[in-house]
C-alpha positions in Angstrom: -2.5 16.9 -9.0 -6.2 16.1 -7.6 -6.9 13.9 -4.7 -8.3 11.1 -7.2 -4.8 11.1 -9.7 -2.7 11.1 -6.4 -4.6 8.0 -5.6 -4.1 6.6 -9.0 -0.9 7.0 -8.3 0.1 5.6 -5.4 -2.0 2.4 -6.5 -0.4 2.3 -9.8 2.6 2.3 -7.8 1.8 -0.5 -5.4 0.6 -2.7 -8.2 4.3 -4.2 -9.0 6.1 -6.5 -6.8 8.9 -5.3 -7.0 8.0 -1.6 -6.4 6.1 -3.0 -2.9 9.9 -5.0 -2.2 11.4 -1.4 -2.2 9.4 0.4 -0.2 9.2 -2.7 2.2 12.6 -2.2 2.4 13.0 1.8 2.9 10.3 1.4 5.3 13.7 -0.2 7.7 15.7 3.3 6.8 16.3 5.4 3.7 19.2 3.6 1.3 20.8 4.1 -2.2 19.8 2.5 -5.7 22.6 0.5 -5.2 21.5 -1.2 -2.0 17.6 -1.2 -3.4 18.6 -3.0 -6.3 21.0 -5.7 -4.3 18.2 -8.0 -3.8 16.6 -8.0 -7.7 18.0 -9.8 -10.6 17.8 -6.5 -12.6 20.1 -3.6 -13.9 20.1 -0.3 -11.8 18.8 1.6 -14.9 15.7 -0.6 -14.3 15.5 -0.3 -10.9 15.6 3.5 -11.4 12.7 3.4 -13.6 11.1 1.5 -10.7 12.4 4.4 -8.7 11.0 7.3 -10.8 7.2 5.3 -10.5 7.4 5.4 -6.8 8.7 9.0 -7.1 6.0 10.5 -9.3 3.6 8.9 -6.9 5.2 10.6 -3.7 5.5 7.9 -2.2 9.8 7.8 -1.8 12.1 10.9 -2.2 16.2 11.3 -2.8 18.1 13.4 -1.0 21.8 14.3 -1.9 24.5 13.3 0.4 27.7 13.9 -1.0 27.6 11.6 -4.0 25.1 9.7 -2.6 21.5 10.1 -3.4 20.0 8.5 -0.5 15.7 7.4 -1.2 13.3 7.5 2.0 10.3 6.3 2.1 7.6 9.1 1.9 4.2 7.7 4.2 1.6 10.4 3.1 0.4 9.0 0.1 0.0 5.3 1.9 -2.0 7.4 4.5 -4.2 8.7 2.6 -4.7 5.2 0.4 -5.2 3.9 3.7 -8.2 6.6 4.7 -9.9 5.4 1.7 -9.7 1.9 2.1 -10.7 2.4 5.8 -14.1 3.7 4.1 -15.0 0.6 2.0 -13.8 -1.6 5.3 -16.4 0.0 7.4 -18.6 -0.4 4.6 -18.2 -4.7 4.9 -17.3 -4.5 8.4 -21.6 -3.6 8.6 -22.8 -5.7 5.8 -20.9 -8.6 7.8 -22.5 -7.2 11.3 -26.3 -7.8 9.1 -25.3 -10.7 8.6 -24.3 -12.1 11.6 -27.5 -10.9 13.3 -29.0 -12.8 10.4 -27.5 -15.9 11.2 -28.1 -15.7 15.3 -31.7 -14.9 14.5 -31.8 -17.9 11.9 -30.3 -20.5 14.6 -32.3 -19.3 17.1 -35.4 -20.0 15.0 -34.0 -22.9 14.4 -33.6 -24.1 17.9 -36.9 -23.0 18.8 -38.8 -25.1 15.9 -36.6 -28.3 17.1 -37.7 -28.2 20.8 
């Protein structure tokens, strides 16, 4: 899987509610389908399906405990959507900066032409 289809991914992933509720909640400590689908007015098969999503995007794992099969949250792929929204935020973080120096200079002309 390429950098760009892991991105896909994990923002394909992050576009459903109820996939952001889960991993809100494994972010507190790793926890069976059984516990993740406690707060959701849906079936476990559906929450699985949910599951596999967030699985296929890296962004949770299951472990085997017994007869458990524990999910933990897996941060990577949110670092490294986070490193390339940090890119376009830099990118606004100047364009705001112009502007700001634009404005200053603006009401400083302003002030000038009024005294």
């Amino acid at each position: 899987m390429t950098p760009s289809d892991r991105l896909d991914a994990t923002f394909a992933a992050l576009s459903d509610p109820t996939r952001r509720a889960i991993l809100a909640r494994l972010a507190s400590g790793e926890a069976s389908v059984a516990q993740l689908s406690e707060p959701f007015a849906m079936s476990q098969p559906a929450i699985s399906k949910h599951l596999k999503v967030l699985e296929r995007a890296g962004l949770i794992s299951r472990g085997r405990d017994a007869q458990r099969r524990p999910c933990r949250l897996e941060a990577r792929p949110l670092a490294e959507a986070t490193g390339w929204m940090e890119n376009y935020r830099q990118f606004w973080e100047g364009r705001f900066q112009r502007l700001d120096t634009l404005l200053d200079e603006r009401k400083t002309l302003e002030r000038t032409d009024n005294e």
